[in-house]
Wavefront OBJ file of the C-alpha trace (Angstrom):
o trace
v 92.417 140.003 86.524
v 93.368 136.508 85.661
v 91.238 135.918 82.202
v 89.881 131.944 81.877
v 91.988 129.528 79.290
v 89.822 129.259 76.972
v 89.274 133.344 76.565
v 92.930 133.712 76.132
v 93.248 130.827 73.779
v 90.541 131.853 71.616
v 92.648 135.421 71.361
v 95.988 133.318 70.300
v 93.898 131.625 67.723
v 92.481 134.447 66.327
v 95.943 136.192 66.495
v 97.187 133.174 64.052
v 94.277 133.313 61.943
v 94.970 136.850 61.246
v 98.445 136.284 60.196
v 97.659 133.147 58.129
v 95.376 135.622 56.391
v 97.517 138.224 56.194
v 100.290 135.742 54.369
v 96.849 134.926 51.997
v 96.639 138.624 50.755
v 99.922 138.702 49.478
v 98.840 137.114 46.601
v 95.987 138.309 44.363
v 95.315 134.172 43.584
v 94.695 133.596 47.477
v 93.351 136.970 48.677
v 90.129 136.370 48.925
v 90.973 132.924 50.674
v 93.177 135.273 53.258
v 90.025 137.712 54.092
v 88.008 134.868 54.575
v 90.756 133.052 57.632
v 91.404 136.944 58.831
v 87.268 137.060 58.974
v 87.154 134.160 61.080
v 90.035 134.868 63.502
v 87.831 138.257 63.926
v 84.994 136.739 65.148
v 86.469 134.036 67.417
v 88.469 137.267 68.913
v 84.967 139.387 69.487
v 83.516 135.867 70.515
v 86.172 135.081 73.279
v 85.365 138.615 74.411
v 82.094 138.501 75.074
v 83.063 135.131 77.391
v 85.138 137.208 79.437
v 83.884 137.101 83.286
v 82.209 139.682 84.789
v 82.165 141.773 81.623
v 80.035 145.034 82.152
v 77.919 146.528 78.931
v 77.390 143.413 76.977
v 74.127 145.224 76.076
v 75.693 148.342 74.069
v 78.760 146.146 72.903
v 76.138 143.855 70.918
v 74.149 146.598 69.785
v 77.546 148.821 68.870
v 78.295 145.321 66.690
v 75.344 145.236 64.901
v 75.066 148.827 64.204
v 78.732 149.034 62.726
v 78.403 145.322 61.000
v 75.203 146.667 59.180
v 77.165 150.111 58.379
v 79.953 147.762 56.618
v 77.559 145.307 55.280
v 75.588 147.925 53.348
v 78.688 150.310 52.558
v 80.704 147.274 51.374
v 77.729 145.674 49.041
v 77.121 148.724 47.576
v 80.855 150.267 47.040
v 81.650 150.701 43.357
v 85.573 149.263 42.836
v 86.559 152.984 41.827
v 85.372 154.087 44.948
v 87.734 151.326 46.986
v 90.270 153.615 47.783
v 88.031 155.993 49.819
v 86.446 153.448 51.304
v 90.047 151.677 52.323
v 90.982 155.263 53.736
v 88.196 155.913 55.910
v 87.706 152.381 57.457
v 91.106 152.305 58.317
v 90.796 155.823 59.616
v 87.857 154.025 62.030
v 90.378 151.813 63.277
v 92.623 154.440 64.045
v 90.091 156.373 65.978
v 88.966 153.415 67.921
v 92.514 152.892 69.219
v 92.363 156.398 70.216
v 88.918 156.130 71.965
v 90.001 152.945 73.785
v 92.943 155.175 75.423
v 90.844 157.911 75.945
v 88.355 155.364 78.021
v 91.234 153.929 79.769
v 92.760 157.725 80.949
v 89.207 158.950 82.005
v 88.831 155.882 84.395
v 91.805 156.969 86.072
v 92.723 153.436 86.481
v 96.613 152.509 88.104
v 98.985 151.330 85.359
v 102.852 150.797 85.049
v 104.673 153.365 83.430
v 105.613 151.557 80.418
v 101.634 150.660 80.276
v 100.882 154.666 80.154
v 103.714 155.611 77.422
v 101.874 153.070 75.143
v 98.906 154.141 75.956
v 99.795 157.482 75.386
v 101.723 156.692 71.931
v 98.757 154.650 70.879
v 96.447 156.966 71.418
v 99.062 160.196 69.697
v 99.173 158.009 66.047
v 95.498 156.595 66.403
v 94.370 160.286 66.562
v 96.534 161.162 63.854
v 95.609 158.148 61.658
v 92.012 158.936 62.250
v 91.651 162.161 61.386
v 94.621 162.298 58.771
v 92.263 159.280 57.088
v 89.346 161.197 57.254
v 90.840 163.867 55.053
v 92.483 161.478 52.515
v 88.517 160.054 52.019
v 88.034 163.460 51.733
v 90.128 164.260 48.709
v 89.793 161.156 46.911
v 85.475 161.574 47.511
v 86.433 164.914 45.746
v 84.869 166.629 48.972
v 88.353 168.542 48.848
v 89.427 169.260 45.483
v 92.780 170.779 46.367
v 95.142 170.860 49.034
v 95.475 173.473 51.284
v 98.664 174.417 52.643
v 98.772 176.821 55.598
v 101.992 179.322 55.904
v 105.072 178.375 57.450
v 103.323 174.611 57.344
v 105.936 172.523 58.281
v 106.629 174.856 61.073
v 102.844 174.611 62.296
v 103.359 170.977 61.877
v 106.523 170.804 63.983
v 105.303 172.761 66.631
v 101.553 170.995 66.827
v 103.930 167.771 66.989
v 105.690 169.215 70.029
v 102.668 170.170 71.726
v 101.397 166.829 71.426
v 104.393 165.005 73.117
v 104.437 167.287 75.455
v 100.800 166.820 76.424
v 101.860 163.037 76.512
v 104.710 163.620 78.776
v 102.346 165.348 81.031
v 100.155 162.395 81.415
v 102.294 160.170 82.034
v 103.834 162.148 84.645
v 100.706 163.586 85.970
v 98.976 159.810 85.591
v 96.526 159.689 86.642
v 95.751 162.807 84.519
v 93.376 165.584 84.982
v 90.077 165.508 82.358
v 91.430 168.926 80.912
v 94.867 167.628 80.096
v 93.557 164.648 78.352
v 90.697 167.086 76.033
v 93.874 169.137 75.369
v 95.785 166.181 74.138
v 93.440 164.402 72.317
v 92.333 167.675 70.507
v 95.973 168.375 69.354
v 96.381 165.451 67.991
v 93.265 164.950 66.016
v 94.423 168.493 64.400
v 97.332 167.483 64.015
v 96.094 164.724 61.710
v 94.345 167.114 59.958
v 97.234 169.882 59.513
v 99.284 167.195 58.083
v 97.299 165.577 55.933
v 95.562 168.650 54.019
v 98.231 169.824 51.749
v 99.212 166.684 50.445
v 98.390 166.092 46.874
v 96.765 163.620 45.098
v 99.886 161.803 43.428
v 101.521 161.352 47.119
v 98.097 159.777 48.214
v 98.693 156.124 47.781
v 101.697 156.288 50.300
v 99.563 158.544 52.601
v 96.806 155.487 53.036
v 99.476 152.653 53.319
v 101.275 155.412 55.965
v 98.312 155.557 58.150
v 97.249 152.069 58.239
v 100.549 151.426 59.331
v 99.942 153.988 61.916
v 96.361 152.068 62.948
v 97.795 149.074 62.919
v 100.582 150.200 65.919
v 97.720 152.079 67.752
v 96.031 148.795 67.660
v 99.129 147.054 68.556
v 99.788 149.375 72.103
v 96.139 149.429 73.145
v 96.104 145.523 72.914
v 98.948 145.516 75.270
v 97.054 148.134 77.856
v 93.763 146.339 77.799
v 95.918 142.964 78.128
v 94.575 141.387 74.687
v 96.984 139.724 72.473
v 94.740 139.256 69.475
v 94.913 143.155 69.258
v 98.903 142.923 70.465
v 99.836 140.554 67.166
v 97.332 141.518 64.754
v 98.030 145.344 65.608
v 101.695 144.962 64.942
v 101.543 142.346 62.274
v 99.506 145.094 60.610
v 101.493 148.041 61.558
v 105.003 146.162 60.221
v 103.067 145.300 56.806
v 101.672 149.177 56.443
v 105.272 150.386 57.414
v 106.846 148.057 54.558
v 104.344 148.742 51.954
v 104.738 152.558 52.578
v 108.874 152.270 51.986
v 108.320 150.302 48.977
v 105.522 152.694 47.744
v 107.908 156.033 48.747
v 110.812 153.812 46.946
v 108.765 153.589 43.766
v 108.149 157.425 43.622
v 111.653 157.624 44.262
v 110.422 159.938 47.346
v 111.700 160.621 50.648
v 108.730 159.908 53.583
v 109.564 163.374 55.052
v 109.094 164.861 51.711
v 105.895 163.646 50.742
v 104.354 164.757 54.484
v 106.294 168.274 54.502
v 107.310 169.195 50.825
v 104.656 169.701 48.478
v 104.618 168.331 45.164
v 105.603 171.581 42.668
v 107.943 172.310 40.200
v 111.313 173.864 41.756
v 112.402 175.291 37.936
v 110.516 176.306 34.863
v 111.594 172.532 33.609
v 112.759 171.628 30.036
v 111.420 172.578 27.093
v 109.253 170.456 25.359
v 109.211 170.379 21.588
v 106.554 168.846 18.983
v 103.090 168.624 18.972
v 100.578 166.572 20.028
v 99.104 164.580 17.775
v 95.310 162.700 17.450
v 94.711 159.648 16.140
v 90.737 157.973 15.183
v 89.469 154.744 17.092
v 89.615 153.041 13.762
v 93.484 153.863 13.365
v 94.080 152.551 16.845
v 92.526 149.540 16.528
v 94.236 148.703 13.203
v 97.778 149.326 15.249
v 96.807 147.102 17.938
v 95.192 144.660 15.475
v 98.124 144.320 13.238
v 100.354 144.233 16.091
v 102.724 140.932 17.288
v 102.865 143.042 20.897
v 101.246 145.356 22.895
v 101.296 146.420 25.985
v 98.355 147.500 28.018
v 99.634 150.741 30.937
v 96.107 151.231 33.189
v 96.004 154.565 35.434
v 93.471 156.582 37.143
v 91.713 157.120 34.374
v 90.228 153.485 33.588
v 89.359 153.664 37.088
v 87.108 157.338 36.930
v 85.348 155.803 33.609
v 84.710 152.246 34.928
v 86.578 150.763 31.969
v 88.466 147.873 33.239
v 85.764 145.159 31.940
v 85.866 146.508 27.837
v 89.519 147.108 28.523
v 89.555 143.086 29.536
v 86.841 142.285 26.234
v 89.069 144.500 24.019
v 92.373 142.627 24.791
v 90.376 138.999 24.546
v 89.461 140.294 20.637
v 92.988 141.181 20.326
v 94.374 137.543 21.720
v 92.153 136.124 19.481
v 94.084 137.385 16.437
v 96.375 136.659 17.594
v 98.429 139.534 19.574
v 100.687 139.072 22.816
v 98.878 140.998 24.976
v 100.356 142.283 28.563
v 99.699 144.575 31.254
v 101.829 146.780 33.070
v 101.123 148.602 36.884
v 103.396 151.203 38.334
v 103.043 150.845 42.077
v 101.862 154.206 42.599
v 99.228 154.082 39.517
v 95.665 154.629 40.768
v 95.029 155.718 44.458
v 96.191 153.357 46.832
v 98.295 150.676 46.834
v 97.426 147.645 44.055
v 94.254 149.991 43.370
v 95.160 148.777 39.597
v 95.480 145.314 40.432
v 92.236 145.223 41.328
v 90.324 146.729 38.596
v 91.461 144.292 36.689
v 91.068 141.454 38.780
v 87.508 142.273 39.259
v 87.437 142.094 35.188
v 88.461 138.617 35.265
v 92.094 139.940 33.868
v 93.908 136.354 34.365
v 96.959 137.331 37.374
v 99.696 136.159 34.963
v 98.972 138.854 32.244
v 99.661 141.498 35.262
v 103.401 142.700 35.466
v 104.972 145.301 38.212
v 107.234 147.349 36.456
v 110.870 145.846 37.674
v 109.469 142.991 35.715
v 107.855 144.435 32.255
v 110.131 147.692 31.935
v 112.765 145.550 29.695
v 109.624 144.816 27.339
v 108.767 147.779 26.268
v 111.563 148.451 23.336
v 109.760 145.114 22.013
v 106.462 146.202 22.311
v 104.945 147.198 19.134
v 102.108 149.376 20.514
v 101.917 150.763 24.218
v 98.313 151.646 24.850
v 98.036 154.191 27.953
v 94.781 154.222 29.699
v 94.448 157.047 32.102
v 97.822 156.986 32.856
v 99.776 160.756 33.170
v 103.003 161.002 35.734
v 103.891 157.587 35.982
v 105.243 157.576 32.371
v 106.231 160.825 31.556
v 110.335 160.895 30.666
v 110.355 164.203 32.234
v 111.400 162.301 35.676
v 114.545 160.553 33.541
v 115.714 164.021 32.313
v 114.568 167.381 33.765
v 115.886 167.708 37.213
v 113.838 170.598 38.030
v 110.825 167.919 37.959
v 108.892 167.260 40.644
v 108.969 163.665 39.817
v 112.630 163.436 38.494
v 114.054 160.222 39.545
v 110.965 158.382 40.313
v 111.028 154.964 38.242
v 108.457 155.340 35.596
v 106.789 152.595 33.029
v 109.175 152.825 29.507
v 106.249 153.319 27.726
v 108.326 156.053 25.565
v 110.178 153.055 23.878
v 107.615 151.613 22.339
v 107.638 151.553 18.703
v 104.053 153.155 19.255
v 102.289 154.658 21.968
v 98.438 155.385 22.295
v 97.207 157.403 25.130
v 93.838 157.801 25.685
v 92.966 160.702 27.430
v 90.186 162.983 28.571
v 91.764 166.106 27.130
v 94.996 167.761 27.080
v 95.693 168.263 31.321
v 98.382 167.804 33.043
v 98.947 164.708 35.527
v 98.703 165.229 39.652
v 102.000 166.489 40.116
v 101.240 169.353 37.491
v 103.838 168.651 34.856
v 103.248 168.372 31.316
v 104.013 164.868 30.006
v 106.851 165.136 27.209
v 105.529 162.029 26.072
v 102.200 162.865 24.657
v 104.770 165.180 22.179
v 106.755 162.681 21.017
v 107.036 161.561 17.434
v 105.828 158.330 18.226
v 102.604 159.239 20.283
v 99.087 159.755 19.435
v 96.303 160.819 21.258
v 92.768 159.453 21.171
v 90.456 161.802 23.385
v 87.964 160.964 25.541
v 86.666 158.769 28.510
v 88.394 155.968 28.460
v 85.546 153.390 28.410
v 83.369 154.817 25.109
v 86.786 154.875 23.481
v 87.673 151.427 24.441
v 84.005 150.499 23.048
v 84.432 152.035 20.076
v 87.964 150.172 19.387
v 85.847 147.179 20.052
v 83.785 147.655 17.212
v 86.644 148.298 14.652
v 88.399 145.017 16.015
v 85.436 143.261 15.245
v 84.755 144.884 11.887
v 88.109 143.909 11.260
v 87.304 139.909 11.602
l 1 2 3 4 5 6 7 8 9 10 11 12 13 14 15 16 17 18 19 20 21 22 23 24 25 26 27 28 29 30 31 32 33 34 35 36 37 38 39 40 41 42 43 44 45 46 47 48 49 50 51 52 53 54 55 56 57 58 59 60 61 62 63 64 65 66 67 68 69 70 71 72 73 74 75 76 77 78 79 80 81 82 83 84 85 86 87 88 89 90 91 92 93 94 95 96 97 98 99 100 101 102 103 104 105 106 107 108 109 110 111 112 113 114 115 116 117 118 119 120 121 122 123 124 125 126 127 128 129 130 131 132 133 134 135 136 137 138 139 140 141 142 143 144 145 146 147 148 149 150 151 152 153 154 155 156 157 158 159 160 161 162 163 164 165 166 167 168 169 170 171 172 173 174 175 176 177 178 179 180 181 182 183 184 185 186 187 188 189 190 191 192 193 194 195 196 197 198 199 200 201 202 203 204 205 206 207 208 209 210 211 212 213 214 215 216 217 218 219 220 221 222 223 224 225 226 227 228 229 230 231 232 233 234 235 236 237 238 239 240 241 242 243 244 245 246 247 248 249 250 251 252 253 254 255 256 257 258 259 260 261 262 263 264 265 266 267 268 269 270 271 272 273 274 275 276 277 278 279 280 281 282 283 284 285 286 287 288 289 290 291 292 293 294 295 296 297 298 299 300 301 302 303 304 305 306 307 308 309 310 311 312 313 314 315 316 317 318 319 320 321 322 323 324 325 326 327 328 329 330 331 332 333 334 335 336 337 338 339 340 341 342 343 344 345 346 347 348 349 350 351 352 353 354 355 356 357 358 359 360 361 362 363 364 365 366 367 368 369 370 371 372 373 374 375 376 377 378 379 380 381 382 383 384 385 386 387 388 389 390 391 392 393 394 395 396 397 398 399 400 401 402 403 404 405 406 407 408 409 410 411 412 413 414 415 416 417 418 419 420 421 422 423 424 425 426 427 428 429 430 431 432 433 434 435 436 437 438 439 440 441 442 443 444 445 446 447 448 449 450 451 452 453 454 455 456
């Protein structure tokens, strides 16, 4: 069917506003300025839709839209900013499984399509299934719902084979099209386990490249089902968002210094009983750590997981306003992996009105650090422990960490004595120039507030 002008140049327009938005979101300045365009090119797109001639089910479409707008609306109101990442993992798991359930739709109708029409279909509907239920678990783990991961024996031979069953399946539609209701069940339930199998034994530290892997994954799913239902709105913004997920997710497995295939199929352990460590830990009192910072020219500010769990980011942010006021540089410094998805850091500290130019990657602060006269850790663990310069039975040896270690001091404030997410013990915390101040991380930024203050 030929669709009216204006339907299909509504689409195009929405298509453009997603990308202009897209391009907005690559800064932190104009990201909320990109949500807003992508916002609007969404609802011209569902808008043009509706226009459509001869549509059937207008009924349950509106009523599906207000059902799932007031299920976002409520969700996204209420969302705490430590709980982002979950929430980032399962929505984009929704638009995985849509993709899926808009092939599955399109196979039980038994409609006529091209070939080509039926592999995509087929492909979009393997890595929707996949992304869905692969999202599902990583909302799972970082909910704490699963509190470990679960790896089955001879996994990556479970995975290989579940993989090959899959395209196999696929094959079989396509050959078969159009395809019995058993065959598509069968496929559609081997995928959506293989998700699952997948996804389960992968650990916490490997989860930020998991979620930026499967929303590249939605965003192709997206991208092929546009393409079967004839809808280039879905076509560009599908594969404008599958490219940027695929991107992010090499730069991400780049800054863990991580092969792709290893973080899916090789767990994160320790392959050695790993150097020694020598020295002791040592503690240090709020009041001593505020007199280092205080007395400081330069300190820099390292954020992890931890600020995040004890919803410090806004005394963090009053603590380093007291410390600019007498008068000490103050900077901070994001790994790309710190936190639990990709920029989770970034915006912490954004939503504590940290100003965007006082937030450095680390190509660009690294070099500081030897200048620094105080590196305060917040929550951080793996991302800078010098194991991963030096032991190269490590699970993380090679990955680029912050050079925290070079400070002239180094305060890490910690819960207790644990080991990061990949399960090493951090030869930092034993280094001559390290103390440790225990505890959550936002009474213990409180109570450095009150010594900077006694301190005039």
């Amino acid at each position: 069917m030929t669709l009216p002008i204006y339907v299909q140049g509504a689409w195009y327009l929405g298509a453009l506003l997603f990308i202009f938005g897209l391009k907005g979101m690559g800064s932190p300045a104009s990201a909320r300025k990109g949500i807003v365009i992508a916002g609007y090119g969404m609802l011209l797109a569902i808008a043009a839709t509706f226009l459509i001639p001869g549509l059937q089910n207008l009924a349950l479409m509106a009523l599906a839209l207000v059902v799932g707008g007031a299920v976002a609306w409520i969700s996204g109101k209420k969302v705490k900013m430590t709980d982002m990442p979950q929430m980032v993992a399962i929505y984009n798991g929704m638009g995985g499984g849509a993709a899926a359930a808009i092939a599955a739709i399109e196979f039980a109708k038994g409609d006529a399509h091209s070939v080509v029409t039926t592999i995509l279909a087929v492909v979009g509907a393997l890595i929707g299934a996949v992304s869905f239920t692969g999202s599902c678990v990583a909302w799972a783990k970082l909910q704490g719902v699963l509190k470990k991961a679960h790896r089955l024996p001879a996994q990556n031979a479970v995975n290989v084979v579940l993989a090959l069953v899959a395209i196999g399946l696929g094959a079989a539609m396509v050959a078969m099209a159009p395809a019995q209701p058993q065959l598509i069940f069968a496929f559609f339930a081997v995928a959506l386990v293989l998700g699952l199998i997948v996804t389960l034994p992968i650990g916490g530290a490997d989860m930020p490249v998991v979620i930026s892997l499967f929303n590249a994954f939605t965003g192709l799913a997206v991208g092929f089902e546009g393409y079967v239902l004839g809808n280039p709105a879905l076509i560009i913004a599908g594969i404008v968002v599958g490219a940027a997920g695929t991107l992010l997710t090499q730069l991400m497995a780049k800054a863990m210094n991580r092969p792709l295939t290893n973080i899916l199929f090789t767990p994160m352990v320790a392959s050695g009983p790993g150097e020694a460590i020598s020295g002791t830990m040592k503690e240090v009192g709020p009041i001593d750590a505020a007199a280092m910072m205080r007395y400081a020219s330069k300190v820099i500010i390292v954020p992890g997981y931890g600020m995040a769990v004890a919803h410090a980011q806004h005394k963090v942010w009053e603590m380093t306003a007291l410390l600019e006021e007498a008068g000490v540089e103050v900077k901070f410094a994001i790994h790309p992996v710190a936190g639990r998805m990709p920029g989770h850091m970034n915006v912490l500290l954004a939503e504590a009105g940290v100003p965007y130019d006082k937030i450095f990657d680390l190509e660009e602060i690294n070099g500081e650090f030897g200048q620094a006269d105080v590196a305060l850790i917040i929550g951080a663990n793996d991302v800078v422990n010098p194991t991963a310069r030096t032991d190269k039975s490590s699970p993380i040896y090679g990955m680029p960490i912050l050079n925290a270690d070079m400070a002239q001091n180094v305060i890490v404030i910690k819960r207790g004595k644990g080991t990061g997410y990949s399960g090493v013990e951090n030869a930092l915390f034993y280094t001559d120039n390290c103390r440790m101040l225990y505890g959550d991380a936002q009474p213990m930024a409180g109570e450095i507030i009150q010594q900077l203050k006694a301190m005039g």
